[in-house]
C-alpha positions in Angstrom: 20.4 -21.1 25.4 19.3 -24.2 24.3 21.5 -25.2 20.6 18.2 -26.2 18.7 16.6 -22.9 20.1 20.0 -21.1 18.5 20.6 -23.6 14.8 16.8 -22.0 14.8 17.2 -18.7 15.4 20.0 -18.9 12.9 18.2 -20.4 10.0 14.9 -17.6 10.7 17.7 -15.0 10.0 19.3 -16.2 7.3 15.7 -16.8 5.6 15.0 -13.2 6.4 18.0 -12.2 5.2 17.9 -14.1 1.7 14.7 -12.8 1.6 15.6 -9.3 1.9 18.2 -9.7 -0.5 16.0 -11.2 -2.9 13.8 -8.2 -2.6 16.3 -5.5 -2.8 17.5 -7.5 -6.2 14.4 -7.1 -7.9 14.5 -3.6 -6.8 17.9 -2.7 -8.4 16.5 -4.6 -11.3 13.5 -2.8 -11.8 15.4 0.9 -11.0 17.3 -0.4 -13.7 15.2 -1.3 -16.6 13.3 1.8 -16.0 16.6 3.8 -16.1 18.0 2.9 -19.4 14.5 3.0 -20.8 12.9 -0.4 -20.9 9.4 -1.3 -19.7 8.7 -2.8 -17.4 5.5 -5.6 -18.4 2.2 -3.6 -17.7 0.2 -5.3 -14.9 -3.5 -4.3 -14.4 -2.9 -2.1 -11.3 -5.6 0.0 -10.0 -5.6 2.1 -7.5 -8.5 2.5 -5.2 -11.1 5.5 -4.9 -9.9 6.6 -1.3 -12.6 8.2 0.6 -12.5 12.2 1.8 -13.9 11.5 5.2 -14.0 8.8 7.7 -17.9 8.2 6.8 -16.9 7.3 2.8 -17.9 10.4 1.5 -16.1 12.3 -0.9 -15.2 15.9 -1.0 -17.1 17.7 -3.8 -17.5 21.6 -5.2 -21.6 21.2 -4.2 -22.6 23.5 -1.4 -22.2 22.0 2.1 -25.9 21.5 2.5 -26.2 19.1 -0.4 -23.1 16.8 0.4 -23.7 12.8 1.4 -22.1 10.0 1.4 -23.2 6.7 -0.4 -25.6 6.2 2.5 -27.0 9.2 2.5 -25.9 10.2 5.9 -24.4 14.0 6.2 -20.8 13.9 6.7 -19.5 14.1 10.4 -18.9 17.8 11.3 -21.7 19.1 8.9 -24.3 20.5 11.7 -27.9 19.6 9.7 
């Protein structure tokens, strides 16, 4: 193999692998802090509404016949 192709190669892995050591670090650090009781700083996280069905409906307790998606479509696999 060519030696520039190789002094590449090299230098990708040891970026990845700095990289992934880096990663792991904050890891450990956060395990950590969380351990011996310190907070870490609150972000503004949110998580997502995550649709019931492939159509972006969500599941509800209404009766089958009344259930729709934003659209107003019937969900798949509801015969009308």
């Amino acid at each position: 193999m060519h030696p520039e192709i190789l002094r590449e190669l090299s230098a990708q892995r040891g970026r990845e692998m700095r990289d992934r050591a880096h990663r792991a670090r904050l890891a450990k650090m956060a395990r950590g802090s969380r351990r011996h009781g310190r907070d870490l700083p609150d972000d503004d996280f949110v998580i997502p509404v995550i649709p019931d069905y492939v159509d972006g409906s969500f599941r509800t307790d209404r009766p089958v016949g009344q259930v729709t998606s934003e659209t107003g479509q019937t969900p798949a696999g509801r015969a009308a």
